[in-house]
C-alpha positions in Angstrom: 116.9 68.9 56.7 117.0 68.4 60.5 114.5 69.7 62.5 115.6 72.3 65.1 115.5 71.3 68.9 112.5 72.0 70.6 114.2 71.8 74.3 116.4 74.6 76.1 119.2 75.0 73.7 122.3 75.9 75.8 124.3 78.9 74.4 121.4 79.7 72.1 119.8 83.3 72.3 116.8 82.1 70.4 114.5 79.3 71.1 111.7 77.3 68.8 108.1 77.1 69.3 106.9 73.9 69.5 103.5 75.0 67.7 104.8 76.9 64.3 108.7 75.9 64.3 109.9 79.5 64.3 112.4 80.9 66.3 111.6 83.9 68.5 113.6 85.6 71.0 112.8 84.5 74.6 111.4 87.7 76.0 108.5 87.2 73.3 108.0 84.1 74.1 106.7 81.7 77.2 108.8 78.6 78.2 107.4 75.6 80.3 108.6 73.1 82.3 107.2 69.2 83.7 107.0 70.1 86.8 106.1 67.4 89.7 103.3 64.7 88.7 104.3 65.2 85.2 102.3 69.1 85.0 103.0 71.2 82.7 103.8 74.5 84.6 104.5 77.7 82.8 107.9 79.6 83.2 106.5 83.2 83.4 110.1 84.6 84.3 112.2 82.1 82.7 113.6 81.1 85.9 112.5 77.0 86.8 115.3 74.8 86.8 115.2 71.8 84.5 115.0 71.8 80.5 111.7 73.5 79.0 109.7 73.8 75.8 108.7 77.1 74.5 106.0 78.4 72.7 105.6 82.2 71.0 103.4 84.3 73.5 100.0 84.7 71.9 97.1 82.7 73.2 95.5 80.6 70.4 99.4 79.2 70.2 99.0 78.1 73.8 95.5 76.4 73.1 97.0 75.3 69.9 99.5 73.4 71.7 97.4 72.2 74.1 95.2 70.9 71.8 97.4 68.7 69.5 99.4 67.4 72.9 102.9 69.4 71.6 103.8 68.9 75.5 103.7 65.2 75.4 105.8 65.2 72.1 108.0 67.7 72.9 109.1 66.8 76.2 109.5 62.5 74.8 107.4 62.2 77.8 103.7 61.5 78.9 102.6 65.4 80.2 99.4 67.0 81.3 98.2 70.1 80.3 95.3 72.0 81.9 92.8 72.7 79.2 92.7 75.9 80.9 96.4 77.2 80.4 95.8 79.8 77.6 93.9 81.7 80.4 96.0 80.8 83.2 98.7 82.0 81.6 97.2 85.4 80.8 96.7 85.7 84.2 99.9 84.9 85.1 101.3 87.5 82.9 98.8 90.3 84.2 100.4 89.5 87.6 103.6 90.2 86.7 102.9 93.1 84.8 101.5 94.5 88.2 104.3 93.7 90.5 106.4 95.1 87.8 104.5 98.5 88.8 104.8 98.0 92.4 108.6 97.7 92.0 108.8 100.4 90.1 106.4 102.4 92.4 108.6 101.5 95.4 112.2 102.4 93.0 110.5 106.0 92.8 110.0 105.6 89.2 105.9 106.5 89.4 104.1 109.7 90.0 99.8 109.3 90.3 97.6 112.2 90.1 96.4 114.3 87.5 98.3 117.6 88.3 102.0 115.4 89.0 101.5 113.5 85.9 100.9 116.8 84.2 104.4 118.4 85.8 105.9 114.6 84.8 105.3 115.2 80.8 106.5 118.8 81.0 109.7 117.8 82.7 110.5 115.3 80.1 111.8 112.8 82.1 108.7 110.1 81.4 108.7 106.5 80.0 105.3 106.1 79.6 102.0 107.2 80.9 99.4 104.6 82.8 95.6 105.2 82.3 93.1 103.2 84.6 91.3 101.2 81.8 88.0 102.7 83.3 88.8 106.0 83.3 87.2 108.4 81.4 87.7 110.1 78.3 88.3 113.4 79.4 91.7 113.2 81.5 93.0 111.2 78.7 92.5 113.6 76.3 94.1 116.1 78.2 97.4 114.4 78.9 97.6 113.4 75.5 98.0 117.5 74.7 100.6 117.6 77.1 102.4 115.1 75.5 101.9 116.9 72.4 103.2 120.2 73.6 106.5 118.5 74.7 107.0 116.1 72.4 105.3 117.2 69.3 103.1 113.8 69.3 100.9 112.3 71.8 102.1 108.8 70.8 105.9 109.7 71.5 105.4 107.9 74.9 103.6 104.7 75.3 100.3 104.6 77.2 99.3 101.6 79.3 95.5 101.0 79.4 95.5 97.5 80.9 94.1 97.3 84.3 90.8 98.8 86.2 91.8 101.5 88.6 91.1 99.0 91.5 93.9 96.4 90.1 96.2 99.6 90.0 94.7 100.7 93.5 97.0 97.3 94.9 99.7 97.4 93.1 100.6 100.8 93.9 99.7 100.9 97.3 97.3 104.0 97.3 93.3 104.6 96.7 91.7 105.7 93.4 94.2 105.6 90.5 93.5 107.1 87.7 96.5 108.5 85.9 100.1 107.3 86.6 103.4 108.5 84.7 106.6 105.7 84.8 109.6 108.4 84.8 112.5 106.7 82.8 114.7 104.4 84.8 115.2 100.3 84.6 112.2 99.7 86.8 109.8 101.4 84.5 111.4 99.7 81.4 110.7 96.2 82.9 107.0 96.9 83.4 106.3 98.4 80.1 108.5 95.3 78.6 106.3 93.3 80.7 103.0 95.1 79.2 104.2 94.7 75.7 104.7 90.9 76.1 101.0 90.6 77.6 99.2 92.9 74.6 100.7 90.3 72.1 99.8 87.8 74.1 96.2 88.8 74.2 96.1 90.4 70.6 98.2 87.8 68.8 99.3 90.3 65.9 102.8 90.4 65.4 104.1 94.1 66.1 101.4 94.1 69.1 104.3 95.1 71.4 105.9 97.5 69.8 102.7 99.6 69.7 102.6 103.4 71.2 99.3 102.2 73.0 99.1 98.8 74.6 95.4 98.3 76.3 93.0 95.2 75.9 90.9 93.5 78.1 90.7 93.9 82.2 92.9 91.1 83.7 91.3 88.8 86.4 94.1 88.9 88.4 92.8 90.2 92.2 
């Protein structure tokens, strides 16, 4: 039996991963290109021209294909590849997970404050909620009743517990974020798709991004 392409298929709505050989669809996945000096750059948003490799979003794949040189083979081509790029990439991904929640901040599509997030879940108009990932118990606890009183369970909305309340402080423009609710529209849907991708990325389980609450470590993104 042939073995599938590993480069851009055209057409194709799923691509290969050049570490385990199993197709994935491209949102849950990361796609590289060579890009000048023969670098391997990582296509965060899919966007670079030229044809690109792709490998499933979870970090030990990324060292993984580091390690064994996939690039090189892959591409038919001597490539570098920072021994760094499993982080880098996490990084990268954090970042666009919080200019996700600037755009939909500046689309009208978040509230911030305890008392508007409170008025948010009663109004039943919410995508998600976002939690400061050093907040503290307490406020939690309390929005997750109010999401029990209007939608019978806490989890029926997915809670983002990624970033420190000074990374949500920047991308949202405003001082001391604690609590933040997305209400439903396309600009909230792109950050929470954006937060699923990075929890599987960090937790490498598959299902990670289809879970009701997607947290892990702070990002180092400033």
């Amino acid at each position: 039996m042939a073995r599938p392409a590993l480069l851009d298929a055209e057409g194709s709505s799923e691509r290969t991963c050049i570490v385990t050989r199993a197709k994935g669809l491209p949102q849950n996945m990361i796609r590289f290109v060579a890009g000048p000096g023969a670098i391997v750059v990582p296509d965060i948003r899919r966007e670079l021209p030229g044809r690109g490799v792709w490998v499933t979003a979870r970090e030990s794949h990324v060292a993984e294909a580091v390690k064994r040189q996939a690039f090189s083979r892959c591409f038919r081509t001597k490539v570098v590849a920072s021994e760094s790029l499993a982080a880098e990439i996490e990084a990268l991904l954090a970042k666009d997970c919080l200019q996700a929640l600037s755009l939909a901040s500046k689309a009208g599509q978040v509230v911030r404050g305890f008392a508007k997030v409170e008025e948010a879940i009663a109004s039943g108009v919410i995508a998600g909620l976002v939690h400061a990932a050093d907040c503290g118990a307490d406020g939690m606890r309390k929005l997750g009743q109010s999401l029990r009183r209007r939608y019978g369970d806490e989890r029926a909305r997915p809670r983002v517990e990624l970033f420190a309340s000074g990374q949500l402080d920047l991308a949202l423009g405003r001082a001391n974020v604690i609590h933040a609710a997305l209400i439903e529209g396309p600009a909230s849907e792109g950050f929470l798709q954006r937060c699923r991708k990075l929890t599987l990325y960090r937790s490498g389980s598959p299902g990670a991004e289809s879970q009701d609450r997607l947290s892990g470590p702070g990002s180092n993104w400033e």
